[in-house]
N, C-alpha and C positions, 0 to 999 in steps of 0.2 A: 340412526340415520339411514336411508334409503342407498342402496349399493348405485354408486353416481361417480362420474367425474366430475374435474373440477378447473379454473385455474385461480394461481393469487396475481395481483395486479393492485398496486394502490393505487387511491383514487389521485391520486398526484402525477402519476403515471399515462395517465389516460388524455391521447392527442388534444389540441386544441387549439385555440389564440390567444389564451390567457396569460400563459408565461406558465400553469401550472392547470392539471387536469379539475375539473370541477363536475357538479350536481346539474351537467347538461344533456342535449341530446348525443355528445358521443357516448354517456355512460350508456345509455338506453341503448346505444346502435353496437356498444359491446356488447352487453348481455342478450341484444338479438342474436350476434355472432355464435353468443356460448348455445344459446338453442336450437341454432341452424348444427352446431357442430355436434348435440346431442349431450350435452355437458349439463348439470343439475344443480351446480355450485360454484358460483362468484365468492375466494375469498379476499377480503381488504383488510388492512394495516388502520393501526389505531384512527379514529375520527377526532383523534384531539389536537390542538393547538400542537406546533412543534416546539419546540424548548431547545435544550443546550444542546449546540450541531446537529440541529434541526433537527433533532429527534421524536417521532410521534407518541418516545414511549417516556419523556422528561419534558411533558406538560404543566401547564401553569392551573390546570384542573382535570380533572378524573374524569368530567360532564363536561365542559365547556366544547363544544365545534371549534372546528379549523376554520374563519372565517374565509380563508383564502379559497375553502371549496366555493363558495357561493356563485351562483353564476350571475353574470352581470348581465346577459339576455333576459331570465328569468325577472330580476328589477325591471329592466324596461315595459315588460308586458304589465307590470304592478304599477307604472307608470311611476316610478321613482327615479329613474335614471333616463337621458335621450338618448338616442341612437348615437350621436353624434359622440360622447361621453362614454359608451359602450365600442366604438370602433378604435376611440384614443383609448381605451384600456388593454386592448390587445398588446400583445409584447411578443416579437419573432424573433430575436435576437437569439439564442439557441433553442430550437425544437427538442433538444435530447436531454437538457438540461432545465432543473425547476434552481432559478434565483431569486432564491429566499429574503437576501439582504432590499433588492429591490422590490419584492411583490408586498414585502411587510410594512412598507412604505404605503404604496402606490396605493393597495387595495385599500387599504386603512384608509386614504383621503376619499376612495370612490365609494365605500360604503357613507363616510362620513356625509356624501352629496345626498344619498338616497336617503338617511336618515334625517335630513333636514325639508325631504320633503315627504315625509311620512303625515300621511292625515289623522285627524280625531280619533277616527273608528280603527285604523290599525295603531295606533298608540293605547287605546283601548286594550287590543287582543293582547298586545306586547305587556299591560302591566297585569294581566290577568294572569298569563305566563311566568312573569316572575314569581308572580303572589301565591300560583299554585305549583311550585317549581322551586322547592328551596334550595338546590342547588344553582338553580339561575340567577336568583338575587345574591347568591353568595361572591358567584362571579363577577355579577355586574359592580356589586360594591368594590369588590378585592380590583378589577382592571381600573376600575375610576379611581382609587387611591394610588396606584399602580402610577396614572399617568399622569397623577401629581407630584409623584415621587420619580420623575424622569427612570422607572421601569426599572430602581432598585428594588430588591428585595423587600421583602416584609418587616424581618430583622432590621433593618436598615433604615425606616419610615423616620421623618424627624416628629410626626406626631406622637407623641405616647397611647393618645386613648386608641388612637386607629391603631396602632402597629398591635396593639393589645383587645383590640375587637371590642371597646366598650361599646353598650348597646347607644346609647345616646347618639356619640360621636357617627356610630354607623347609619343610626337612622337619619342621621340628616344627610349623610354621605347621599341618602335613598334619594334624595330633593334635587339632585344635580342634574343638569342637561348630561353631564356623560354618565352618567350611573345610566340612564335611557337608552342613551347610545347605546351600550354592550348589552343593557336585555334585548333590545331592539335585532339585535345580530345574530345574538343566538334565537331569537324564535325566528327569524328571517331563516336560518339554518337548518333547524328543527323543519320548519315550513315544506322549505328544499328539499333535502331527503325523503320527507313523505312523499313527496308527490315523484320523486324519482323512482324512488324503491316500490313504490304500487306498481308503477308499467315496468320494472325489473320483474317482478314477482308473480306478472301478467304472462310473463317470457316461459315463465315456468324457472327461472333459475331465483336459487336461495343465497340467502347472503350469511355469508360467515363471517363474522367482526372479533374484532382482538381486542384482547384487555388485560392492558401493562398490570403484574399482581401489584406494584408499587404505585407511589404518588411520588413527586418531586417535594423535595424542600422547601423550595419557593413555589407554594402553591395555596389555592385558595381552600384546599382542600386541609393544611396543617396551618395553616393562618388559623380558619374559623374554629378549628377542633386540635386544638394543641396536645389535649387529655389523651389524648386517644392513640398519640406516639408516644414513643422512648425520647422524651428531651432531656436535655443534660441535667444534672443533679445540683444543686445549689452547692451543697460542701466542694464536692468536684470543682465544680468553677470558680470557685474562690481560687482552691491549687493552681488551677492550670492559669489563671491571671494571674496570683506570680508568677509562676513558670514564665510565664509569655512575658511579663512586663522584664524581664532579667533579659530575656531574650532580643526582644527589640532594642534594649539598652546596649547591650551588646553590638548587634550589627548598625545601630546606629555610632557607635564609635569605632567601629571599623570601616563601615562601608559608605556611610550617610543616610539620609532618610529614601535614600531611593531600596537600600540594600535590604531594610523592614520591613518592604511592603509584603514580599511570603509570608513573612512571619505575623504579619499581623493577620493576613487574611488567614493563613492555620489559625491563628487565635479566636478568629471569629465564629467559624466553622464549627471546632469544638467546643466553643459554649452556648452553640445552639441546638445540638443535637448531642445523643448520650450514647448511640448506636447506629448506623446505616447498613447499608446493604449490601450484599457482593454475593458472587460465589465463588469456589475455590480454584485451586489452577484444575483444568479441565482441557479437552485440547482443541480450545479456542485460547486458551492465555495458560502460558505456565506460571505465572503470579497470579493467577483467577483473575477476575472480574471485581473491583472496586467502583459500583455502580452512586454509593453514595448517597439512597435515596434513604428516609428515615424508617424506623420501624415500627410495626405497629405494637401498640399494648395491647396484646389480644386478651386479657385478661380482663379488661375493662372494656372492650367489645362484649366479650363472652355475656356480664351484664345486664349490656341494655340489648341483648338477645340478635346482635348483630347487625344493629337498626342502620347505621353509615353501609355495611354491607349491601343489604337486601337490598336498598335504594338503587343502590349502583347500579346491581344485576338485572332493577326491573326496569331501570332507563339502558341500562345497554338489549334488553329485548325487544325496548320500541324501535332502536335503530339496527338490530341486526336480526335473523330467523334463526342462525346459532353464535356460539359465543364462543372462541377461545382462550382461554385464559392461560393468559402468559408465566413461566417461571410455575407452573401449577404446583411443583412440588412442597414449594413455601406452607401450603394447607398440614403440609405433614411435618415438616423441616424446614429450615432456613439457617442460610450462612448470615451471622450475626461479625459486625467489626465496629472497635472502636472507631472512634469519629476521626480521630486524629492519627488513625493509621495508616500507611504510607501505603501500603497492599493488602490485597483482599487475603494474602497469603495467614495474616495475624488473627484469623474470624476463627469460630467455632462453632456447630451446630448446634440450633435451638429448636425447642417440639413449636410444632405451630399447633392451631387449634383442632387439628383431626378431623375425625367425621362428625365431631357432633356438629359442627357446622353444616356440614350437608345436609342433617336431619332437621335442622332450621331453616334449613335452604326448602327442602321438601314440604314445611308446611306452610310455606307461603306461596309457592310455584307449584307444590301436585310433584313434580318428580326435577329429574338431571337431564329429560333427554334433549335439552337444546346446548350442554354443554360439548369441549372436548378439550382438553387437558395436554396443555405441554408440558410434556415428562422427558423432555430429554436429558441428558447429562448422566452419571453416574447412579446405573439402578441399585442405592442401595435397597440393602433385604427390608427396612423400615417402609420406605418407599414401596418397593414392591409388593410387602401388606398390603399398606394403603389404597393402592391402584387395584389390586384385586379386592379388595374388598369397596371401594367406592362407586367401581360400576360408570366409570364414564370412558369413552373410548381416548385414548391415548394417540401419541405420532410413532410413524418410522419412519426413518431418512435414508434413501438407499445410499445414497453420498458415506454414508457411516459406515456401509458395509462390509466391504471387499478388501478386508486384510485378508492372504492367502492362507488359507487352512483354518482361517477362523470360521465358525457356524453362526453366524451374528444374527442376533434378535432381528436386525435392522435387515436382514435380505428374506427378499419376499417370501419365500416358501414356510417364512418362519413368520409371518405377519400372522397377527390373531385378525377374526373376521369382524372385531369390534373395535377397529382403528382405522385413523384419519393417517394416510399414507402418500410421502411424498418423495422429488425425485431430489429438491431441496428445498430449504425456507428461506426469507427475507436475507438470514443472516450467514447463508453457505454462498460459497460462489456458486456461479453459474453452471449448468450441466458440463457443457462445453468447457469452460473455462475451470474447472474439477477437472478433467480429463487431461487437458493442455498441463496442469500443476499435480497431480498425483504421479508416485511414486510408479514406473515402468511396469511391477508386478502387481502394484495396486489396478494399474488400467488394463494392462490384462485379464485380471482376472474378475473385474468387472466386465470386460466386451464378451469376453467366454462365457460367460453368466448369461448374460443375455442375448447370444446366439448370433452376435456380431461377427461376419468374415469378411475378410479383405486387408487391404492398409490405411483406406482413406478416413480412418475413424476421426482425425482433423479436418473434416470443411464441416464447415456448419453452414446456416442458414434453418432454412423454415422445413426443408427437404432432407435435412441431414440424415444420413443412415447410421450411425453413429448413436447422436439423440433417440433419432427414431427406436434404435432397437432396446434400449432403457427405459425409455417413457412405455410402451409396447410389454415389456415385463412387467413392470409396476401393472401396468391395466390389467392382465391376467392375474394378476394376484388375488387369496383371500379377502383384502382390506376390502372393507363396506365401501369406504369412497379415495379418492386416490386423487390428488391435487398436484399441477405444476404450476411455477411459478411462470408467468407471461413471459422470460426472457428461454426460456427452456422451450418451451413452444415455437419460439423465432429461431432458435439455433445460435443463440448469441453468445459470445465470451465473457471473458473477466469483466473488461471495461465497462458490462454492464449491470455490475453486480450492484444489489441493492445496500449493503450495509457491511463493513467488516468489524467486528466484536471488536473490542477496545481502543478503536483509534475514535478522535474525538470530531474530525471535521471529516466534509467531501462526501459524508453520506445521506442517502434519503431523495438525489436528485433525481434520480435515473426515469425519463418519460420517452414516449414513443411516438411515431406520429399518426396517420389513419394509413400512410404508405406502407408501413413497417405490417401494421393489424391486417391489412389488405390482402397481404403476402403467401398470409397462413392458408396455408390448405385446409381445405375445411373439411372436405372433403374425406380425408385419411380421421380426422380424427371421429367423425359421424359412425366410419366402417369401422372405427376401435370401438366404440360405446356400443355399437351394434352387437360386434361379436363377442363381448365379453358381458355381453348382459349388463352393461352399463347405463 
């Protein structure tokens, strides 16, 4: 990658009227911003559907768009939607705040108007799309079953042929007015983005997209290909429905049938799945991380030469110019836990598929250089093979750095020149709000670091000397490109951190307005990219 700055900002993030940032002209008038400021690299948070507490990385598919980016201006010009329909869609009820509960509603009925007036010739391109796009019919089948089945699970479907993906049952699934609907959405989607990220890319800034290593549970993604996870074993299930049927007999004669309902949904759980996901205590969680999501059989990948993979990576190339990939380690290792384990503390590591994967990756792509690889957590020595022998550049988090007397990988003078380097990511607090919560000699000996004097190292804002002189380090560093997240930029606190690691609601909302973007000097960061050859 070309030695650049950068910032991260979801597109959820991004001012508006909509209730939630979308594929309009402020993304465009951001990424003028980032070229005015000298910046080379817009990064963004998953492009998929949110999922459980709204998360973009516990999607209902791997492919499927967030329909909520779509903009509703963009319809109107397609002459699907009136103005009139585009001004009642606006929502100002909080500007800092994206609510989820109402936009999942709302937008759904206004897409639904514009889908009902979709003509011949774009119902045309839409079934041409799904038919050359088999992740998008997979979708569209799986949401119209979905919203038959009042948006239970898969496991859960009262059909049998459908919840079991017979070919028949699905092809007629294909026949339905909503099976159209949802291909209709995501190429409406797909649509969108192109034509945003061309005048992004026009700006001279690149886009960097993320990609969760996992899939969710309920998705369309282990619905269509069940083979290809660790689902539960037959004899096993048999057990554990004793077990379970003892069990709910139990708290049903103690408590009532209200008192079985954990116990039934543990029961459910584990005889749907044979292994899920997590990592270990880490110091985001001292019982790790129980993520929950299933495992892959990479053994039966290995096979069919990685075909569900390579899909992936060449549809996440169409929507981003690099890719990083989340949890990266899992290629080399991964924390493996029973289904039915209460913490991720019970897991064990498993080899993932290594590099012969990359050498599969490589002959269908030519090389790795649009990847970058989140490695953080625990380097062990396996890992640390791996990474030096895989050749893709890695993160540092200066946030990680400054225990006193320690020599940390993560403090710049120690950054290799082949990493993607930051001041934090999605899921650390805020610069500011890191400073306000770290330990007295931890914050010392970060401001000493970075050549901070005075006492006001608490105000923040857009001007903060404080920030400034941490963001200002990071930029003189080795690292080829060097990224902050938009609330680091602003000078902002806790309150507007994007995600905290194992709590399950209140995250993913955090947007901004054009007053907040407006703020930023642009000026100071132009003169940083300047002098540091950025």
């Amino acid at each position: 990658m070309r030695r650049g700055g950068g910032v991260l900002m979801h597109i959820a993030s991004l001012p508006g009227p909509f209730g939630i940032g979308v594929f309009g002209e402020e993304a465009i008038s951001f990424a003028r911003q980032l070229q005015k400021q000298g910046m080379k690299y817009w990064q963004v948070l998953p492009f998929t559907y949110p999922g459980m507490g709204d998360s973009p990385y516990q999607s209902f598919s791997a492919f499927a768009g967030n329909w909520m980016f779509i903009d509703p201006r963009r319809l109107m010009k397609r002459g699907l939607l009136t103005p009139d329909e585009v001004v009642n869609a606006e929502y100002n009820v909080n500007k800092w705040r994206v609510d989820y509960d109402f936009l999942r509603i709302a937008r759904e009925e206004l897409l639904r108007k514009a889908y009902s007036r979709a003509g011949e010739d774009l119902m045309k391109e839409v079934t041409k799309f799904a038919k050359d796009n088999k992740w998008a019919d997979d979708v569209a089948v799986y949401q119209a079953i979905k919203d038959e089945n009042y948006q239970q699970a898969w496991w859960d479907w009262t059909d049998e042929a459908l919840k079991n993906c017979d070919p028949k049952a699905v092809d007629k699934m294909r026949q339905t007015d909503n099976y159209r609907f949802h291909a209709f959405v995501q190429y409406i989607f797909m649509q969108e983005w192109a034509e945003v990220k061309k005048e992004i890319n026009e700006c001279g800034i690149a886009i960097i997209g993320d990609m969760p290593i996992y899939v969710s549970g309920d998705s369309a993604d282990v619905w269509g290909a069940r083979e290809q996870f660790k689902m539960a074993d037959p004899a096993k299930v048999k057990k554990l429905i004793e077990e379970y049927e003892k069990a709910v007999k139990k708290a049903v004669k103690e408590g009532g049938e209200e008192a079985a309902k954990d116990v039934r949904k543990v029961k459910q759980e584990a005889l749907i799945f044979d292994k899920v996901a997590g990592v270990p205590p880490d110091y985001f969680s001292e019982d790790g991380q129980l993520w929950g999501n299933p495992i892959y059989d990479w053994d039966k990948h290995k096979k069919d030469g990685y075909k569900w993979w390579m899909t992936r990576i060449e549809e996440s190339y169409k929507l981003y110019d690099y890719l990083r990939i989340d949890h990266f380690r899992a290629f080399s290792s991964y924390w493996e836990v029973e289904a039915n384990a209460k913490t991720a503390r019970e897991g064990e590591w498993k080899k993932g598929p290594g590099l012969e994967f990359f050498e599969v990756m490589d002959k269908k792509f030519g090389d790795r250089s649009r990847l970058i690889a989140e490695d953080l957590g625990e380097m062990t020595p396996d890992l640390k093979e791996f990474m030096d022998n895989v050749h893709i550049p890695g993160m540092r988090v200066m946030e990680f750095a400054f225990n006193p007397g320690d020599d940390s990988s993560f403090l710049p003078h120690n950054f290799a020149k082949n990493c993607v380097a930051y001041t934090g990511t999605h899921d650390n607090n805020t610069l500011l709000g890191w400073l306000y919560d770290a330990p007295e000699q931890v914050r010392r000996c970060c401001l000493e670091y970075c050549g901070f004097e005075g006492d006001n190292w608490g105000e923040g804002g857009t001007r903060s000397k404080s920030c400034r002189a941490v963001i200002k380090t990071l930029w003189m560093s080795h690292a080829d490109v060097v990224i902050i997240p938009i609330q680091d930029m602003l000078g902002y606190g806790g309150d507007t951190r994007m995600n905290i690691p194992g709590t399950a609601t209140g995250n993913w909302r955090v947007r901004f307005t054009k007053e907040d973007l407006d703020g930023i000097d642009d000026d100071w960061y132009r003169d940083l990219n300047r002098i540091y050859f950025r």
